[in-house]
C-alpha positions as CSV (number, residue, x, y, z in Angstrom):
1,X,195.6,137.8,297.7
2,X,193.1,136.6,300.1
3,X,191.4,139.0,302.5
4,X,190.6,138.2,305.9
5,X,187.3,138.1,307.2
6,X,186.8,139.8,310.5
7,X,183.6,139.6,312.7
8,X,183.5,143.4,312.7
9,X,184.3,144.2,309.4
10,X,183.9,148.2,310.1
11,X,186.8,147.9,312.9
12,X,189.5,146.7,311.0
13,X,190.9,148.3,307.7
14,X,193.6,146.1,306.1
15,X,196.5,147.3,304.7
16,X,198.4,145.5,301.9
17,X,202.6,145.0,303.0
18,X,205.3,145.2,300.6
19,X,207.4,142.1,299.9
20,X,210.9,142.3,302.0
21,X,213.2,142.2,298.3
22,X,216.4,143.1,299.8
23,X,218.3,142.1,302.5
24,X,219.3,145.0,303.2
25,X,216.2,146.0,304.8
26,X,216.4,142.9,307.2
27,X,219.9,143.9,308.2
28,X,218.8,147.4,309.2
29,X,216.2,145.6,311.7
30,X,218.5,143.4,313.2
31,X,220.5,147.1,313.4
32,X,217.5,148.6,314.8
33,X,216.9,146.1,317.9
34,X,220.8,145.9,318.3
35,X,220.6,150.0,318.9
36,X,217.5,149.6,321.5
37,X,219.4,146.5,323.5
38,X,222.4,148.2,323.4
39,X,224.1,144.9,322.7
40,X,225.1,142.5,319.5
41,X,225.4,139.3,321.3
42,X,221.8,137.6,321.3
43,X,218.8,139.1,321.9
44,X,215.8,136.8,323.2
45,X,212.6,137.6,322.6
46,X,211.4,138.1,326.1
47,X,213.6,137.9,329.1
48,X,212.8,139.2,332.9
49,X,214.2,141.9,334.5
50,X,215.2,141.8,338.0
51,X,217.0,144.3,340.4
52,X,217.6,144.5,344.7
53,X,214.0,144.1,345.3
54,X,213.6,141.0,344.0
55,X,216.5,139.8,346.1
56,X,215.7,141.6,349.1
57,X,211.9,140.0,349.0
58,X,213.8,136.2,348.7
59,X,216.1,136.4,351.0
60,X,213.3,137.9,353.2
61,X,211.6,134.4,352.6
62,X,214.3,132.7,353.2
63,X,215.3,134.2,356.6
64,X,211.8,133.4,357.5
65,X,212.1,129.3,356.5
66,X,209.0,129.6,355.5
67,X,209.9,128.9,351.7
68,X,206.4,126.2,350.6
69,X,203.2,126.4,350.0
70,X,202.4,128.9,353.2
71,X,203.8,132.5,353.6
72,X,203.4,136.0,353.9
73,X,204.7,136.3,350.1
74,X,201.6,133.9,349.3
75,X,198.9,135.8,350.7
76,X,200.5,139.6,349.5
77,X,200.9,138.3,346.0
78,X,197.3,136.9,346.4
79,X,195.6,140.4,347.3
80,X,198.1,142.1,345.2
81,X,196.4,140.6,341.8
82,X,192.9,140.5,342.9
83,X,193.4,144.1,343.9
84,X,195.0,145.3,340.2
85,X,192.4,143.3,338.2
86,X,189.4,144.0,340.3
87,X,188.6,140.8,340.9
88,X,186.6,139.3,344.5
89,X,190.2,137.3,345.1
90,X,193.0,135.4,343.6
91,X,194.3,131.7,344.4
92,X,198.2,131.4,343.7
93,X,198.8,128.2,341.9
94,X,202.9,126.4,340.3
95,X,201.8,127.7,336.5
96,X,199.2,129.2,334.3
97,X,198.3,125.1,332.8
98,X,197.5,124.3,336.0
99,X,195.5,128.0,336.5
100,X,193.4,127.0,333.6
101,X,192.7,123.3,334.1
102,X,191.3,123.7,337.8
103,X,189.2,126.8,336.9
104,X,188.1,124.4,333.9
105,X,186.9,121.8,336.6
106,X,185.4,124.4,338.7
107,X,183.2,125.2,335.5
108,X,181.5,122.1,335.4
109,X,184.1,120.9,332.7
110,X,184.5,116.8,332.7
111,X,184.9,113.8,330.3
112,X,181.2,113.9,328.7
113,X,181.7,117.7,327.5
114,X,183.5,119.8,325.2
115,X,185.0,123.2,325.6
116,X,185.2,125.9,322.6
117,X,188.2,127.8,322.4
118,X,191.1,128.9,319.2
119,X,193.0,127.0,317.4
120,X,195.7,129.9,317.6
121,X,197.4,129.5,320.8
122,X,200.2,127.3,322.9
123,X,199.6,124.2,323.8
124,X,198.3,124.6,327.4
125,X,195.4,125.6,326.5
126,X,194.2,123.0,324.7
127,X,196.0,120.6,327.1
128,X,194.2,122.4,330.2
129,X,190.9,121.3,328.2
130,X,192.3,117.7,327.9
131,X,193.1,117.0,331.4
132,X,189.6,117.2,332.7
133,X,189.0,114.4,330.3
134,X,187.0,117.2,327.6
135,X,187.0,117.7,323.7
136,X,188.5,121.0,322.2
137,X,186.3,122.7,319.3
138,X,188.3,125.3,317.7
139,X,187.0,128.5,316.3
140,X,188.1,130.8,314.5
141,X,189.3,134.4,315.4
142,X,189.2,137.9,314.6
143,X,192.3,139.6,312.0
144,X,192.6,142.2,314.5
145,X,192.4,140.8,317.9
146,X,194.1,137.6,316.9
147,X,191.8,136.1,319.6
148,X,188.5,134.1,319.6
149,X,185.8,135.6,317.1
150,X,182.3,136.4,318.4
151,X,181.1,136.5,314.9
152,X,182.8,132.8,314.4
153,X,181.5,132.0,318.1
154,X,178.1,132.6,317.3
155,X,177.9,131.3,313.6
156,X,179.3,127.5,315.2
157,X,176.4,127.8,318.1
158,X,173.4,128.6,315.4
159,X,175.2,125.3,313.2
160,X,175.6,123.0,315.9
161,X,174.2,124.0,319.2
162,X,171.6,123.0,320.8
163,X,170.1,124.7,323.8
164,X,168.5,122.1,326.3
165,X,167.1,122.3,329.9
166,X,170.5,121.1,331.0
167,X,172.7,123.6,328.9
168,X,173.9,124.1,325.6
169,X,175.2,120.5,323.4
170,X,176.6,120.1,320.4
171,X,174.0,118.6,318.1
172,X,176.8,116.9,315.9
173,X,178.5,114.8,318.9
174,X,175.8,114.8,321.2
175,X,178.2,116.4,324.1
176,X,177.6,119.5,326.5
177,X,179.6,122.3,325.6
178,X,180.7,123.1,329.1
179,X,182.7,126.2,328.8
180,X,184.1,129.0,325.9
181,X,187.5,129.8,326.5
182,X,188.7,132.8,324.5
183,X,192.2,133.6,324.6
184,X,194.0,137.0,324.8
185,X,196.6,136.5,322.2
186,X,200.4,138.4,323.3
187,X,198.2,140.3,325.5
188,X,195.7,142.2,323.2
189,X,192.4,141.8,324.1
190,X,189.5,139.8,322.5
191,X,185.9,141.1,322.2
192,X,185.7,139.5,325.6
193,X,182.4,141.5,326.5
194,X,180.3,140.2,323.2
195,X,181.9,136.4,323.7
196,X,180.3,136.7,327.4
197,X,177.2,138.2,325.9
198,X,176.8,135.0,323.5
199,X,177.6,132.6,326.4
200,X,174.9,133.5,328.4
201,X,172.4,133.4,325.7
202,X,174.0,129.7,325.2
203,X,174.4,129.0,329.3
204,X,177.4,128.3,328.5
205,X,180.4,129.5,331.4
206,X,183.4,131.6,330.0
207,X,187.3,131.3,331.1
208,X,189.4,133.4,330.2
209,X,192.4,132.2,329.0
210,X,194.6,135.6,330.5
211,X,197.9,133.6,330.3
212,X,199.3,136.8,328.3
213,X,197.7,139.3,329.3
214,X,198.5,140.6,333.0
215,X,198.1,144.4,332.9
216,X,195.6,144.7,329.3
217,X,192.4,145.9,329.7
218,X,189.5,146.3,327.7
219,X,186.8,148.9,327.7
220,X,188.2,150.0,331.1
221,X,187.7,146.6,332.7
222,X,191.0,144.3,333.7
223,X,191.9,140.8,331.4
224,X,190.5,137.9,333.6
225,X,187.4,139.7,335.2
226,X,184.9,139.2,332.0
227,X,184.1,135.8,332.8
228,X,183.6,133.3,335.6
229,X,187.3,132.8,336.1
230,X,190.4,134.2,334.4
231,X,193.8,132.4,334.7
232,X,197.2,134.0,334.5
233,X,200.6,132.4,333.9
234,X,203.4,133.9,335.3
235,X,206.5,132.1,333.2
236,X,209.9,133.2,332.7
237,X,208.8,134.9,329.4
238,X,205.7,136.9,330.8
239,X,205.2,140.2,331.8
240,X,205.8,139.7,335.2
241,X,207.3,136.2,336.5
242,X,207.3,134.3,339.7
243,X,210.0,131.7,337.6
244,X,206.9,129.5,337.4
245,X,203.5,130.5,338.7
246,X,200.2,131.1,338.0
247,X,196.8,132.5,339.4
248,X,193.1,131.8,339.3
249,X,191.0,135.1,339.0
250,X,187.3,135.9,339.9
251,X,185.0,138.7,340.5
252,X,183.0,136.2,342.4
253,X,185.4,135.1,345.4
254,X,183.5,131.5,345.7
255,X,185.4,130.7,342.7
256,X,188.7,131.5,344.1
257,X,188.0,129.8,347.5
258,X,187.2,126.6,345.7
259,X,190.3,127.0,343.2
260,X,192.6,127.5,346.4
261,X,190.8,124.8,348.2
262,X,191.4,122.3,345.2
263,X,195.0,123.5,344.6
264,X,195.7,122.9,348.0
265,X,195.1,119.2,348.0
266,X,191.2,119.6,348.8
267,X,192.4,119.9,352.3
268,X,189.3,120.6,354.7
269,X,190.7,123.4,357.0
270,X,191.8,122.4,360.3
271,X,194.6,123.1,363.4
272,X,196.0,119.9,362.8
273,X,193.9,117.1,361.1
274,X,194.8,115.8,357.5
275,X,191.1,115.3,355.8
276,X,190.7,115.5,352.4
277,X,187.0,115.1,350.9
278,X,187.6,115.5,347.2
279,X,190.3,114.6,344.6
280,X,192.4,117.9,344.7
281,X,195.8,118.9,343.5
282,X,199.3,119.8,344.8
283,X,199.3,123.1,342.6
284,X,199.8,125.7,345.2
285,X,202.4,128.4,344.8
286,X,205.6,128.1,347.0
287,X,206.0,131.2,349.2
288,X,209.8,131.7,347.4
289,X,208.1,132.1,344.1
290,X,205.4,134.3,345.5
291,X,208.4,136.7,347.0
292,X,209.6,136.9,342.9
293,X,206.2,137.3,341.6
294,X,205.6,140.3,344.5
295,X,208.6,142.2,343.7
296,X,208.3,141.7,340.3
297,X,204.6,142.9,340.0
298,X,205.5,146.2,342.0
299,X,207.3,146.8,339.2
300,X,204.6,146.2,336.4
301,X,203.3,149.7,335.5
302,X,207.5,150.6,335.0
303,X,207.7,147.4,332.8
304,X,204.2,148.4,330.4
305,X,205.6,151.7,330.2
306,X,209.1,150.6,329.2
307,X,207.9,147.8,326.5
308,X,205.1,150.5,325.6
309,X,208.7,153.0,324.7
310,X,210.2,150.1,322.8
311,X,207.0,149.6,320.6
312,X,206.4,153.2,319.8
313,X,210.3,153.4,318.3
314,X,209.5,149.8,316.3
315,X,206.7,151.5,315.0
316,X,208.3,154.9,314.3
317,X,211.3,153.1,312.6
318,X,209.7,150.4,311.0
319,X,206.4,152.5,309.4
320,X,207.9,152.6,305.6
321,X,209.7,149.4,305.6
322,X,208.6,145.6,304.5
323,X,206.2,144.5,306.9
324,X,204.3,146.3,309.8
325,X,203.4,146.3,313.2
326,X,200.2,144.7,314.2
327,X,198.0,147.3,315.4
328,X,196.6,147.4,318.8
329,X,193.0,146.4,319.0
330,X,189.8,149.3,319.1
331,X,188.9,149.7,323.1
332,X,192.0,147.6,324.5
333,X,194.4,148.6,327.2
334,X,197.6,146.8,325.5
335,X,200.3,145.5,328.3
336,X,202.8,145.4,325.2
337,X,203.6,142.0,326.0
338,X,204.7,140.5,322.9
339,X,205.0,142.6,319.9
340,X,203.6,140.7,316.4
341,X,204.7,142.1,313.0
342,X,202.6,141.0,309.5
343,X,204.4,139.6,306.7
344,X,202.7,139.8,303.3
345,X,203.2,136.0,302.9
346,X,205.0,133.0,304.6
347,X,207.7,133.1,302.1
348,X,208.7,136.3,303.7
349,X,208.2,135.4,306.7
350,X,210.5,132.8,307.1
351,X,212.9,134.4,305.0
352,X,213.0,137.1,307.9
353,X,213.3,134.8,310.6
354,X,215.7,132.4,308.9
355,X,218.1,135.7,308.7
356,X,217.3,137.2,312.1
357,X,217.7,134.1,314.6
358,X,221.3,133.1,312.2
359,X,222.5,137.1,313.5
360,X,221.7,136.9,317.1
361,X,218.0,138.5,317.3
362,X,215.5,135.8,318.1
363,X,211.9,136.0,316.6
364,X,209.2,133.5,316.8
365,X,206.4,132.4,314.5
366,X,203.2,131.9,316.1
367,X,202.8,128.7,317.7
368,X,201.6,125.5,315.4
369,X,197.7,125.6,315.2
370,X,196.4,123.5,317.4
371,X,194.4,121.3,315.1
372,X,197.8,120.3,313.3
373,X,199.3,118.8,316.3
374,X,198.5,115.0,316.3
375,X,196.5,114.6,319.9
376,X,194.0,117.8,318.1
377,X,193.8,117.2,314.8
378,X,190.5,115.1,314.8
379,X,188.8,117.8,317.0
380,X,185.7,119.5,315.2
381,X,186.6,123.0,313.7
382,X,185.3,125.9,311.4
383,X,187.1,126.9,308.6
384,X,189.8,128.6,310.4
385,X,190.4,131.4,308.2
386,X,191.7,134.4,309.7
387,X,193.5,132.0,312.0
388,X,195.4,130.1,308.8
389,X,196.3,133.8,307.5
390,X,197.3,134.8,310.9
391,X,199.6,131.9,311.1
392,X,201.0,131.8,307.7
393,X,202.0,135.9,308.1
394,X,202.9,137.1,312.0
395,X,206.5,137.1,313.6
396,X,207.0,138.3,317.1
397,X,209.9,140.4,317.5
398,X,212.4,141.4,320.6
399,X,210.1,142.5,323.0
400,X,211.6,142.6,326.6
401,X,211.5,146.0,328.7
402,X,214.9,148.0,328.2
403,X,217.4,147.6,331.1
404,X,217.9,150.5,333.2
């Protein structure tokens, strides 16, 4: 069996998994998450939990008429993320796409560059790359951390870069590699710190890509803070959701003036004039989703804790059985957001899933690599091989905080 190969070699130690041979042993998990729902009609794998508060904070907003793109909700939402994660201030913004492309454009990233990121993540990110007119290059990731690999990062930049007065380029296309944008896979942290570390050897900016990971920290410093800009998604199926929303993070609050300046239609400030001096974008957050997003993120510390409950019983119950739990990363603050299991092979895997969604419990593969979709599969890559075992092997599971 093929081993993976980890940038770290001394922080991981793998562990062979037994076939699942009986079905038996599926049926007891699909018992298992039955017992911790309390329910036998279907389970998702992530669904929000709401009570009065998020009511009360709505109908607040709508009492006020005030239900757009201004609002109390707006700014308290703003300051209540910048706050948590540390960072100089927050711009509100409809999704965690749109989070990513305008702190992309803010980063110098345009139609002449190309942005390194992983192969191993949805869609958006690699679309957010696209719609500043840029090139993806994927590299590969680490076993453990499932996100991008510094090891990988730096092997790729020694191969192909080339460091100029005018930033780093990729000596194979000629193109400016205008940003690195690692990605915090279901919420466990990436060696964020070492990836930053190689970018400014390179002059290359860093985004983090903290779609997932609202409430993980690593080495005692908050997702989204490690680079210039971090950008959250707030989605149905996150930790926290606003229904749909996202945020621009940075420790630098230039960068989040410019993001809300651009999200807000690149609208010099005034009493009552309309002047606009830049192509900007209608991506601000309405003031009723901000309202959900506030209540909801009041709650966040109660929803870790609850998920962080439903992981340690997973573990507990699942520790002799036919597949494992994917360990939480060395020096990471886990927000237990989605919870991946390792199969021994992909004949296992989908033999688990095809039995688990048929009986009510939803589980999820990881997402198609990037490179296999057809608008990515010309873009340059490594050889992609802890991300190829990563995908051939893990299966998220019911996740969502218990009900109280």
């Amino acid at each position: 069996m093929k081993k993976p190969l980890n940038g770290f070699q001394i922080k991981i130690i793998y562990h062979d998994i037994r076939r699942i041979y009986t079905m038996s042993e599926i049926r007891s998990f699909v018992e298992l998450v039955q017992s911790i729902y309390g329910t036998k009609d279907f389970i998702p794998l992530h669904e929000p939990r709401f009570d009065e508060k998020e009511k009360r904070y709505l109908a607040q907003t709508i009492d006020s008429t005030f239900v757009s793109s201004v609002g109390e909700f707006v700014d308290k939402f703003e300051a209540a993320i910048s706050n948590y994660c540390g960072a100089g201030k927050a711009a509100a913004v409809v999704n965690g796409t749109a989070a990513l492309q305008v702190a992309l454009r803010i980063a110098g990233v345009n139609n002449k560059s190309e942005v390194i990121t992983q192969a191993l993540t949805f869609v958006a990110t690699a679309n957010a790359i696209s719609y500043n007119g840029a090139s993806p290059v994927f590299v590969d990731v680490d076993y453990d951390t499932m996100g991008l690999s510094p090891l990988a990062l730096r092997n790729f930049l020694n191969e192909f870069g080339e460091l100029r007065e005018t930033g780093a380029y990729n000596k194979s296309t000629g193109k400016r590699i205008s940003a690195i944008v690692p990605m915090h896979t279901f919420g466990f942290m990436c060696r964020i710190d070492e990836i930053v570390e190689i970018a400014n050897e390179w002059n290359i900016p860093v985004v983090e890509d903290s779609a997932e990971s609202l409430g993980s920290s690593y080495k005692g410093k908050h997702s989204g803070t490690f680079g210039l800009m971090g950008a959250f998604s707030f989605n149905g199926n996150k930790i926290i959701t606003s229904g749909g929303g996202g945020a621009i993070v940075s420790s630098d609050p230039q960068f989040a003036n410019k993001a809300k300046y651009l999200t807000n239609t690149a609208k010099v400030p005034h009493a009552w004039d309309y002047y606009h001096d830049e192509i900007g974008y209608n991506f601000r957050m309405p003031n009723l989703n901000a309202a959900l997003g506030l209540a909801q993120f009041e709650k966040l510390n109660e929803f870790i804790e609850s998920k962080k409950t439903v992981y340690e019983i997973y573990c507990k119950e699942l520790d002799s059985g036919s597949f494992r739990m994917k360990e939480i990363p060395v020096d990471t603050e886990w927000n237990y957001w989605l919870f991946p299991v390792e199969f021994q092979d992909q004949e296992s895997k989908n033999k688990f899933m095809e039995y688990t969604n048929s009986n009510n419990v939803m589980t999820r593969p990881i997402w198609q690599l990037m490179y296999k979709l057809p608008m990515y599969e010309n873009s340059q890559r490594d050889a992609q091989i802890n991300t190829k075992l990563l995908a051939e092997r893990i299966v998220n599971i019911p996740s969502s905080a218990k009900k109280v």
